[in-house]
N, C-alpha and C positions, 0 to 999 in steps of 0.2 A: 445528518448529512453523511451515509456513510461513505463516501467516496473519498472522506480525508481522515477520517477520525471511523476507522474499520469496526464498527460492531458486528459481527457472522453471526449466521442464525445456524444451529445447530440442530441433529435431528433428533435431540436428546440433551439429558444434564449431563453427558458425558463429552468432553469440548474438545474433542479430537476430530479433523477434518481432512480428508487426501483429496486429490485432482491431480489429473494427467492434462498438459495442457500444447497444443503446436504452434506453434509463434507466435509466442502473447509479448503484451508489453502491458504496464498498468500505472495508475500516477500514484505520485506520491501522495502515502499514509502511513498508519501506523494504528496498533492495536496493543492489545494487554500480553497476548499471547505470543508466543516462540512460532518463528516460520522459518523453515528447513527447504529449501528450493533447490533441488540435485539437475544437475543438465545431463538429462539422458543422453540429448545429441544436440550439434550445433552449437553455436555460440550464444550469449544476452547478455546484453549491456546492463549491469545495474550501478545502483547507488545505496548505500546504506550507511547511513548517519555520516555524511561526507564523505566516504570510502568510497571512491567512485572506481572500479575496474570491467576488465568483458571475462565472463565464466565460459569455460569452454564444455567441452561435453567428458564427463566421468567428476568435475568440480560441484563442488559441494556451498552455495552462501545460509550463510547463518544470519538470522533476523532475529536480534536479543528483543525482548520483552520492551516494549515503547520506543525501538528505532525506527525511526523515518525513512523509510527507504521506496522504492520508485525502479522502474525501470523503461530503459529506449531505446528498444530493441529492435525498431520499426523494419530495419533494413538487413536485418538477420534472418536465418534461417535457424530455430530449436524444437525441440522437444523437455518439458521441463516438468518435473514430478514435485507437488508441494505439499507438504505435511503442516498443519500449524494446531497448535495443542495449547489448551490452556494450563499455566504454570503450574496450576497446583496436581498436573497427571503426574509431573514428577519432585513435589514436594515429597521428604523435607531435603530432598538433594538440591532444591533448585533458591537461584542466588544470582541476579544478572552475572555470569561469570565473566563477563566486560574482555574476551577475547579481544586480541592485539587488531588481529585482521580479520574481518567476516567472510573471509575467502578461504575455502581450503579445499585445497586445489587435490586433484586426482595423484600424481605423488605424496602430499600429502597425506592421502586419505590411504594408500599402499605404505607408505612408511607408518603410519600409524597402525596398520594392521586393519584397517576400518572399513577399505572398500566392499569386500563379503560383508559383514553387519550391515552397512549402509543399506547395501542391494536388496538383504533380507526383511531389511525392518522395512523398509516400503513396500515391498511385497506381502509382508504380513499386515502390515496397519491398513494395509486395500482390502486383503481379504479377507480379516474380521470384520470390518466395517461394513463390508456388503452381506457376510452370510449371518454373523450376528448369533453366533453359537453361543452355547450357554459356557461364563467366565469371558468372553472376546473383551469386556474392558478390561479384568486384569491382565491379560495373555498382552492388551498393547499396553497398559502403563508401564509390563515388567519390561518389554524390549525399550519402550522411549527410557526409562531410563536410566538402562544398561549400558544404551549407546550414549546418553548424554552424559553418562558420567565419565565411561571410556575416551568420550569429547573433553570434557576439563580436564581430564588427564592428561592430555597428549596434545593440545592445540596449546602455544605461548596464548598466556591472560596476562592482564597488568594485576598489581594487587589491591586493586581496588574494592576489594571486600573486605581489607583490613585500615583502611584510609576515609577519612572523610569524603561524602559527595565532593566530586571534583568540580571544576567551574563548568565543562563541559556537557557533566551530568545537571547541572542546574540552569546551563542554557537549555537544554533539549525540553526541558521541563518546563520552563519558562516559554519555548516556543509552542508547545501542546496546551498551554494554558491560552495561546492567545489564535490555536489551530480550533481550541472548541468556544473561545467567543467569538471568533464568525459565524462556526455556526449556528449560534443564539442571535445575533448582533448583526446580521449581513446585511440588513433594512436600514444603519445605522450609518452614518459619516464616517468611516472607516479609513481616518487616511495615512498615507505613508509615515508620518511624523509621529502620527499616534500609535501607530505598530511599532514604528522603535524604542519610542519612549517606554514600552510597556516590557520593554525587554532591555531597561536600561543601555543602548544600546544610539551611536549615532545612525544617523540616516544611511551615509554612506555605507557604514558596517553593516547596521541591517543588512539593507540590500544585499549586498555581496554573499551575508549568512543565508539570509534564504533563497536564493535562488542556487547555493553550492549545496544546501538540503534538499529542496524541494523539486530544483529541477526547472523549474518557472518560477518568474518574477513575482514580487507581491499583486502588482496591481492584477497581472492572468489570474492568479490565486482567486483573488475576490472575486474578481470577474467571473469565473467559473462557477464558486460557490451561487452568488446571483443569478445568473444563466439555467441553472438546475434549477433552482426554486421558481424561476419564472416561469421556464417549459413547464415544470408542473402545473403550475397556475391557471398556464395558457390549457393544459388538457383538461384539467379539474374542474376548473371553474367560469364562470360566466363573466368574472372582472372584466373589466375593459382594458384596451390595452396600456392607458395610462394611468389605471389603477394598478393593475399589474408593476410598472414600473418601476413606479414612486411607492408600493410595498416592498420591492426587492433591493432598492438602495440607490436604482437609477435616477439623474436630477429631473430627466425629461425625459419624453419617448422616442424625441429623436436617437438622443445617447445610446437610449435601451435597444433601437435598431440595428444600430449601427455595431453594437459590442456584441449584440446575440448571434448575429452573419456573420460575425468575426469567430465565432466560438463554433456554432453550429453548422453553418453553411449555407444558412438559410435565413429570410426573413421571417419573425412571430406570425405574419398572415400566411408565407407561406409554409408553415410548420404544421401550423392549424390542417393542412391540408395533404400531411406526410401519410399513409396509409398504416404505417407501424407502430402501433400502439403506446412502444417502450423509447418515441426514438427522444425525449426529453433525456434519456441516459446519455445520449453524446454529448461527447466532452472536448475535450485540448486535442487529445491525439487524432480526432477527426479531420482536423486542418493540416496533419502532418504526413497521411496516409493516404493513396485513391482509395481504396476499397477494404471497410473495417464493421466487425461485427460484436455486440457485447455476448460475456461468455452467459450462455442462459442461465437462470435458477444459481447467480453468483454474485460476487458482490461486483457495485459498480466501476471498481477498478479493475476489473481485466478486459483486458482488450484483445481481440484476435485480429491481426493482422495478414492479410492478403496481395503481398507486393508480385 
């Protein structure tokens, strides 16, 4: 299910990826790798690992290695450049460095000396990536990380690389433990009680923790996860609609009607009969947007917004 639990495909064993992208928004996930998301121009609302602020344009958000992060940006106007690299391009410098704030802001980034590097290294990691000269991966692990060390330099961290996993770090982990048994599990009686418990955690807490990570509430959460495996079902295969159902975790096929229209826009017959190939990819932000398209040949969390 990559739409929560991000696996990217890459065009090589070498896991460095860039994207330019115009008023995207995307739901909340999270991956193994470092994503570096600079606001060319405009503003985007994000959230990362509860750090919820709006990045303006020359700001810099940092996505440490397994934060949750999400953005809803719907009603914005940006331009936003994304880098995401797997840790080991700049091993053995690399160590969650558990910065204070995943925001570093355009003074910031002039007081730190870092705005020209920033500008550079996205300019360079684009245009090795495309001409693929001979050395083009060392020429980008040496600027990632050049810049990412001149980053733990100069950005406040907690010291959390010399302290035991904090509680904090062991909820987040605990929540990803229980983000990738939905994905195994989403056929399954899933219920709120049971997603707390699994996170030692009361109900009410829960709730309040995930939906201040994710952005949405648990029950949309599953719902969605369900909704994507249905639509595929519905394009895939010949099940009936309330086989379809009652494989995806719904009790009946009314339910499943009624939560897919909720999700999609549309009813399972009338889906059946969408002309776009890919449109089982729509998700949450389709009900929040009039006019919204997935970004092509990417993962199923970006979203391109049209207001």
């Amino acid at each position: 299910m990559r739409a929560f639990h991000e696996v990217r495909s890459y065009n090589s064993d070498f896991m460095v990826w860039h994207s330019s992208y115009d008023n995207i928004s995307f739901l909340a996930h999270w991956h193994k790798e470092i994503e570096l998301i600079y606001v060319r121009s405009g503003t985007c609302h994000l959230s990362i690992t509860d750090v919820n602020f709006t990045a303006h344009a020359g700001d810099l958000a940092i996505c440490e290695s397994g934060a949750i992060h999400y953005s809803d940006s719907h009603n914005m106007d940006n331009s936003l450049d994304f880098i995401i690299f797997d840790t080991s391009i700049i091993s053995p410098i690399f160590q969650n460095p558990h910065f204070i704030n995943p925001l570093v802001t355009k003074e910031n980034l002039e007081q730190y000396g870092l705005s020209a590097p920033l500008n550079t290294l996205i300019s360079s990691v684009s245009r090795e990536l495309e001409e693929r000269k001979p050395y083009y991966q060392e020429v980008i692990a040496s600027s990632l990380q050049t810049f990412w060390a001149l980053l733990k330099r100069c950005h406040p961290r907690t010291d959390s690389d010399r302290i035991p996993e904090s509680r904090r770090n062991r909820m987040l982990t605990q929540l990803q433990g229980l983000l990738s048994y939905i994905e195994t599990h989403y056929a399954d009686n899933i219920s709120l009680d049971f997603a707390a418990r699994s996170m030692n955690f009361s109900v009410s807490y829960f709730s309040k923790t995930f939906k201040n990570l994710m952005g949405i509430n648990f029950v949309t959460y599953l719902n969605l996860v369900r909704v994507e495996h249905a639509a595929f079902e519905l394009r895939h295969t010949e099940k009936k609609f309330t086989d379809i159902a009652l494989s995806c975790g719904f009790n009946n096929v009314r339910t499943f009607n009624r939560v897919f229209k909720e999700i999609t826009g549309c009813t399972p017959s009338e889906f059946l009969l969408l002309p776009d190939p890919d449109a089982y990819k729509r998700t949450y932000y389709n009900r929040r947007s009039g006019e919204q398209e997935f970004v092509e040949q990417d993962s199923l969390t970006l979203i391109k917004n049209y207001e």
